[in-house]
matplotlib code that plots the C-alpha trace (Angstrom):
import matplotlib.pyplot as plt

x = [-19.0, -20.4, -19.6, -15.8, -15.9, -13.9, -10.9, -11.7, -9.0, -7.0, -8.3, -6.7, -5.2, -3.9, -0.9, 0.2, -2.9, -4.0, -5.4, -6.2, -4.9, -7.9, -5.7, -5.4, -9.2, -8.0, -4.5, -3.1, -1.1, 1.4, 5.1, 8.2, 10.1, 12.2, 12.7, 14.3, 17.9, 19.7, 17.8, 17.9, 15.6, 13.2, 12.4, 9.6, 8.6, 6.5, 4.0, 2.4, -0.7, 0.9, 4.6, 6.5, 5.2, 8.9, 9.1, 8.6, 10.3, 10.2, 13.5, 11.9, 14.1, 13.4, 15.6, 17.3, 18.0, 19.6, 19.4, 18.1, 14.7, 13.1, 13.5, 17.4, 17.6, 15.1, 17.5, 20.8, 18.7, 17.7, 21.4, 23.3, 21.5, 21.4, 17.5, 15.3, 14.0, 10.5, 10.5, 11.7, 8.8, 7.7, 4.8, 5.2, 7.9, 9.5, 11.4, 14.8, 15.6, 14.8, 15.5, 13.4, 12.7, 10.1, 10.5, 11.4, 10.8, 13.3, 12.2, 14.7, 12.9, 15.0, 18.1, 19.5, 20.6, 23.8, 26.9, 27.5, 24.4, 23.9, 27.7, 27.1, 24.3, 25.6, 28.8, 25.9, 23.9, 21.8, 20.9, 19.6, 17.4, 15.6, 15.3, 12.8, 11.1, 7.4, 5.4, 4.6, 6.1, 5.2, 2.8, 2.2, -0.6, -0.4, 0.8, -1.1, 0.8, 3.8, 5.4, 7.0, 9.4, 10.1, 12.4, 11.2, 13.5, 13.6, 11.2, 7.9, 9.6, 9.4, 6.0, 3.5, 0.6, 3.0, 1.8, -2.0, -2.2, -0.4, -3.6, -6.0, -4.7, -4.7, -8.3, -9.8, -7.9, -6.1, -6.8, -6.2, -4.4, -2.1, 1.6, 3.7, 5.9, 2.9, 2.5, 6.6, 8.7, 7.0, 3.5, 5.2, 3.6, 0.4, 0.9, 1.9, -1.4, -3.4, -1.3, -1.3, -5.3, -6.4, -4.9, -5.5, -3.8, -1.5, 0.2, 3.5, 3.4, 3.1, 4.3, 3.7, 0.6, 2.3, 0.7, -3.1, -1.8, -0.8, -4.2, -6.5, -4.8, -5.3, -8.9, -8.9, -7.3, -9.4, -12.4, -10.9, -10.4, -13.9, -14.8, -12.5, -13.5, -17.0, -16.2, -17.7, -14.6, -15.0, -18.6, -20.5, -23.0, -26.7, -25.5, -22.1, -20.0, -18.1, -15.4, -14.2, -10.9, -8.3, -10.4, -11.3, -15.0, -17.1, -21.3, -23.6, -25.3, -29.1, -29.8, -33.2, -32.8, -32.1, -31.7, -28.6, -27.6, -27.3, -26.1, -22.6, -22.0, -21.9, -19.1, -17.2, -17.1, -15.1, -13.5, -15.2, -15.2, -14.7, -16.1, -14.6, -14.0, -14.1, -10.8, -12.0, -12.5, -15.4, -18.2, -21.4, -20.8, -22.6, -23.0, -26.0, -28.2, -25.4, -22.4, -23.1, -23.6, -20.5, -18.8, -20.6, -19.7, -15.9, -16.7, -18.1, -14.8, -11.9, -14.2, -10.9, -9.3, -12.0, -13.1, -9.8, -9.6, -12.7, -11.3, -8.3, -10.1, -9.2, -12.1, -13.9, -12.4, -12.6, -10.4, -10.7, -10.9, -9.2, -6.5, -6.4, -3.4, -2.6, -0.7, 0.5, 3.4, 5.2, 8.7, 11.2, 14.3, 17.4, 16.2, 14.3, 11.0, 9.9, 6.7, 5.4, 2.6, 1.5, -0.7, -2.3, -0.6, -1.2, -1.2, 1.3, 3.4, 3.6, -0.1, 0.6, 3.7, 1.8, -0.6, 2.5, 5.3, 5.0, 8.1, 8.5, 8.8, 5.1, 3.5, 3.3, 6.3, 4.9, 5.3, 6.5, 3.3, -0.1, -2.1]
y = [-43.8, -45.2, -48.7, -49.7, -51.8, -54.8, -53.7, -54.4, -54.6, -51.4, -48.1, -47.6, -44.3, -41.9, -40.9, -38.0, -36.3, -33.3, -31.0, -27.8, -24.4, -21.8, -18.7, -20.5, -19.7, -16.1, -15.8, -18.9, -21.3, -19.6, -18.8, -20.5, -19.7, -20.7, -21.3, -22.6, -22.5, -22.5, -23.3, -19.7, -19.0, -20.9, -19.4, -20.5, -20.1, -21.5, -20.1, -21.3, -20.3, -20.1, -20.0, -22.7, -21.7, -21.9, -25.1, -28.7, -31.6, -30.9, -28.8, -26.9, -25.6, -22.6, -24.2, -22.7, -25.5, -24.9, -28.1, -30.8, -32.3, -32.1, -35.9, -35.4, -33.0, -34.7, -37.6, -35.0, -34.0, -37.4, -38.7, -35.2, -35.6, -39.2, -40.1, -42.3, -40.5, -41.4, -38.6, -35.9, -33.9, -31.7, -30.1, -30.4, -31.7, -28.9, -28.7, -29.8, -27.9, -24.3, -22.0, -23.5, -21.9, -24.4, -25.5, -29.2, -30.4, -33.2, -34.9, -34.5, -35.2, -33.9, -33.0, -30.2, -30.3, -31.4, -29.3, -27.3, -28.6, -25.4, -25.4, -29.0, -28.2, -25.5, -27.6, -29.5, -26.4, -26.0, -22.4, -22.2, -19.1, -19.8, -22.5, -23.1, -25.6, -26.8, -29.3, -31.2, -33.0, -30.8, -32.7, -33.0, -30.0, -28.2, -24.7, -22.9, -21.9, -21.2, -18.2, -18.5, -16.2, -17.5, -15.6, -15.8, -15.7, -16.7, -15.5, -15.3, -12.1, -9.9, -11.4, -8.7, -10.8, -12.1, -9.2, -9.6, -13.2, -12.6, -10.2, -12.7, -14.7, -12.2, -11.5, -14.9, -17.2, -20.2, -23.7, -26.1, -28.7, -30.9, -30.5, -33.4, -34.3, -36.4, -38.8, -39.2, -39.7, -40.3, -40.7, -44.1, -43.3, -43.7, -46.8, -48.4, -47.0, -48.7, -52.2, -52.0, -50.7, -53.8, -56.2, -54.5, -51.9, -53.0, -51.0, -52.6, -52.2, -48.3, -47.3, -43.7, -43.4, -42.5, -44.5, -44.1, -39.4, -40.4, -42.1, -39.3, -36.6, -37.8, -38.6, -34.3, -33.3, -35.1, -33.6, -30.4, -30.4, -31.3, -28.4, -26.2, -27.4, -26.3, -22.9, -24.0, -24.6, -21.5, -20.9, -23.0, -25.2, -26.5, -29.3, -28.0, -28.1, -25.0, -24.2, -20.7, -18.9, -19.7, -21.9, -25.8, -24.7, -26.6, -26.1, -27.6, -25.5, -26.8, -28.2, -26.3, -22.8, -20.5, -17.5, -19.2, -20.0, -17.1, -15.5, -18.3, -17.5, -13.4, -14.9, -16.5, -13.8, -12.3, -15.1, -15.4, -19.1, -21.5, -25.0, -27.7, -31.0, -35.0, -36.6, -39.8, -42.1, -44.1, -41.6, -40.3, -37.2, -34.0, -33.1, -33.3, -32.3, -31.6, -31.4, -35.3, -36.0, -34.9, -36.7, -40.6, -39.7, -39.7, -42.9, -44.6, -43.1, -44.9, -47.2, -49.5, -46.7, -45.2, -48.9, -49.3, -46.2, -47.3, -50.7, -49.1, -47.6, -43.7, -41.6, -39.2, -35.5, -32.0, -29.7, -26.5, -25.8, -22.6, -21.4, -17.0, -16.0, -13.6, -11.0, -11.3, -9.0, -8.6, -7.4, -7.0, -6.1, -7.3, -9.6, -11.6, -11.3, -11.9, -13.6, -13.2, -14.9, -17.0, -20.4, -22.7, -25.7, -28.5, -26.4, -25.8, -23.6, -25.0, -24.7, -21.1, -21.2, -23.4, -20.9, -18.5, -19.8, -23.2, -25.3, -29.4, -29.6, -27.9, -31.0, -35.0, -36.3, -38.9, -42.9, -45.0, -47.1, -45.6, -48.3]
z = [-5.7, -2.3, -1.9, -3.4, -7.0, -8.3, -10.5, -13.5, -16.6, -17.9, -19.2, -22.9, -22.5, -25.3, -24.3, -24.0, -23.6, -25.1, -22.1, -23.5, -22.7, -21.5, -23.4, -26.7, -27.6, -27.6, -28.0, -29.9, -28.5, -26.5, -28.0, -27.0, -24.0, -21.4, -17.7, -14.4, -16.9, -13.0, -9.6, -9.1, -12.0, -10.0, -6.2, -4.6, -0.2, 1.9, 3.9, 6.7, 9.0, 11.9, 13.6, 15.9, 19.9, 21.2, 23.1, 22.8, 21.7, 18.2, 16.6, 14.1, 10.9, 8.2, 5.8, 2.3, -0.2, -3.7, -6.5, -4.0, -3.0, 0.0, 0.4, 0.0, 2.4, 5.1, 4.8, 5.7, 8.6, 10.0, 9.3, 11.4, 14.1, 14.5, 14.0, 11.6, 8.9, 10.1, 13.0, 10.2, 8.8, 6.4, 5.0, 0.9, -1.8, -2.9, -6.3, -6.7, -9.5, -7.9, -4.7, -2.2, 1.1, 3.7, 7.3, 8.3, 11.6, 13.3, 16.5, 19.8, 23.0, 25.6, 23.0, 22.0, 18.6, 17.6, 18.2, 14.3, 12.8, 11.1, 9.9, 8.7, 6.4, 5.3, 3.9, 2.1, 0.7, 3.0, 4.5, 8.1, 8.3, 11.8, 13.7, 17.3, 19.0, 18.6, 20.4, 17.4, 13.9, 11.3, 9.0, 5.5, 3.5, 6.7, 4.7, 3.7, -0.1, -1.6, -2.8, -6.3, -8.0, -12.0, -14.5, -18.1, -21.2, -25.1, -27.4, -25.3, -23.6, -26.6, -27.5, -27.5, -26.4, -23.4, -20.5, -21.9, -21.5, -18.1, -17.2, -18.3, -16.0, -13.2, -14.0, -14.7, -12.3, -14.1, -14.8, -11.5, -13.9, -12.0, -13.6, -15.4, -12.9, -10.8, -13.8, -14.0, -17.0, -20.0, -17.7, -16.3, -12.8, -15.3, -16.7, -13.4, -11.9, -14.3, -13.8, -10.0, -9.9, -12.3, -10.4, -6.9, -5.1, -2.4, -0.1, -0.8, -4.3, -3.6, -0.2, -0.9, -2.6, -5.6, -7.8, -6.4, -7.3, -10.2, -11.2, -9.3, -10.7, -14.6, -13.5, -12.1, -15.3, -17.8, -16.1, -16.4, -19.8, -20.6, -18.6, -20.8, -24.0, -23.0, -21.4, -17.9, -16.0, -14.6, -14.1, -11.5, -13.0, -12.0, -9.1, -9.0, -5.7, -5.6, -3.5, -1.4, -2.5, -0.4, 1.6, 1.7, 2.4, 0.5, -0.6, -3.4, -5.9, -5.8, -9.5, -9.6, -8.0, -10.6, -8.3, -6.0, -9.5, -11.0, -7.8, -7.5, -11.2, -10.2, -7.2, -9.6, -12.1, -9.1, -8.1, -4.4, -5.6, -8.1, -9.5, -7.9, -8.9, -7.8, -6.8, -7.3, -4.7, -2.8, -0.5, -1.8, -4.0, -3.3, -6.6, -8.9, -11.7, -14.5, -12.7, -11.5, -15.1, -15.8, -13.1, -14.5, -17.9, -16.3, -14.2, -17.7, -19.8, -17.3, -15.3, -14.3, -12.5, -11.1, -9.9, -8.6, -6.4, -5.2, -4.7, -2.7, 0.0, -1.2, 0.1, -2.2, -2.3, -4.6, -5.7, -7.3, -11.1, -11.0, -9.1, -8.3, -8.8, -5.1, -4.9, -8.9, -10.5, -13.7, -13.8, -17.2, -17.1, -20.0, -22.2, -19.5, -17.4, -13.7, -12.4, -8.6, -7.5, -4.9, -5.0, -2.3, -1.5, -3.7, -7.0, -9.9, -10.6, -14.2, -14.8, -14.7, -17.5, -19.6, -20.5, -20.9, -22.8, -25.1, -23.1, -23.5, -19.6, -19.2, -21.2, -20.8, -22.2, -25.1, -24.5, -26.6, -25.1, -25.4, -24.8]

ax = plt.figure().add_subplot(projection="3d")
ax.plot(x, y, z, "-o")
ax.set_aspect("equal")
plt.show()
């Protein structure tokens, strides 16, 4: 992982893969339920760090938006007040198919905004619930989580295992997986990965990045279900480089030091912190002993995408095995049941359901080509 590799051909990948639930061992798979029938089902807020300082040439906007991506709406914004789409920002994608509250920043040096903007979104859907001005574009992964609010109903309601799986969860953290939607319809972001990444990425075949997420995050997720299939996806192990709880601290475990050992492993228990996994790219990796073993044996499993990454020029990065579930609460009422709980940015709602209700939008859709 420290100097960039060749692409080399395509990985075979079975699609869709099977990524084990952590419940299951304990519980059986999980029984069938349903969710997000309306956006309003679906309610999720963001939260950031700190608040716009009141001036600056920045208009920043605490937007409501009901059945419509962030995208969509960033383009309504650049288009009513008369700007390229490039000086519109936001921190993260929010669903479409939800209640999504998150602040979008549009950039109008020495404007004020235009006469009825807030009417004009409105017309379209979209709620202005504060508005002021900041210095600066608001950029992407600078909140800090969301806040999700997720009504429950079908079968898995009345389940009697529901509410104890529920407190596993609040006890134990929950598996980091990233959700279907990064590896697109039928994992078609995937396949294009692997065609794009044996050839050699360009940026005009993937403007976004897209493709080089879509890659990565299998890369994560296989990892992770290794580490689930073992029962160490929670527990830090000899080389490991653990992570802080709500933080992007990072430090190694030393291979040989039983004692620091032993003392990380009584920090996870309590989730203090949590094993934290390569997103694969080139830079030396601070891991070792085992938990660099672990990381080859990926390298040696899918050696054209990880080559390919390399080859790209994506730098090296971790994430977090296990999410904590903050601030977590169950409510029933008539034949349904709500879920509160918040995440830090870049996690998944839906790895959370997953280990809740079985649902065909919580797994990779299958291909018709697996290989």
């Amino acid at each position: 992982m420290s100097e960039p590799s060749s692409p080399r051909l395509e990985d075979a990948i079975d699609w869709p893969p099977a990524w084990p639930r952590v419940l299951d061992e304990a519980f059986g798979p999980p029984p069938a339920g349903d969710y997000r029938a309306a956006p309003e089902d679906f309610r999720v807020e963001e939260v950031l760090d700190f608040v716009p300082e009141g001036e600056g040439e920045h208009l920043w906007l605490f937007l409501e938006k009901r059945d419509l991506t962030t995208a969509m709406v960033a383009r309504e914004l650049a288009r009513l007040c008369e700007v390229s789409p490039r000086v519109v920002g936001f921190a993260g994608m929010k669903d479409r198919v939800a209640v999504t509250r998150q602040w979008l920043s549009v950039q109008l040096p020495g404007r004020e905004a235009p006469e009825g903007l807030v009417e004009r979104l409105a017309e379209r859907g979209i709620r202005v619930l504060d508005q002021a001005r900041h210095p600066r574009k608001l950029k992407r992964g600078v909140h800090r989580a969301n806040r999700f609010q997720l009504r429950l109903t079908g079968a898995a309601v009345a389940d009697a295992d529901l509410e104890s799986r529920w407190q596993r969860l609040c006890q134990e953290g929950v598996a980091n997986y990233f959700g279907p939607q990064r590896f697109g319809p039928q994992g078609r972001n995937l396949q294009r990965a692997r065609a794009v990444l044996a050839r050699g990425w360009r940026k005009r075949d993937d403007r976004e990045g897209m493709l080089l997420s879509a890659a990565r995050s299998f890369l994560f997720n296989e990892l992770l279900a290794e580490r689930i299939r073992d029962g160490s996806w929670a527990t830090p192990l000899p080389g490991e480089v653990v992570m802080l709880d709500g933080s992007a601290s990072q430090f190694g475990v030393a291979p040989d030091d039983a004692g620091q050992l032993a003392e990380l492993r009584e920090r996870a228990a309590q989730l203090d912190l949590h094993p934290a996994g390569v997103l694969w790219g080139v830079g030396a990796s601070r891991a070792a002993g085992e938990a660099r073993a672990r990381e080859e044996a990926l390298a040696a499993g899918y050696p054209g995408l990880c080559g390919g990454l390399e080859h790209a020029g994506v730098r090296l990065a971790r994430r977090a095995l296990r999410l904590r579930l903050v601030d977590p609460a169950l409510t029933r009422g008539d034949d349904e049941l709500w879920l509160s709980f918040s995440l830090p940015r870049g996690a998944f709602a839906t790895a959370v359901l997953r280990e809740l209700i079985a649902h065909p939008t919580l797994e990779p859709p299958s291909s018709d080509r697996s290989r």
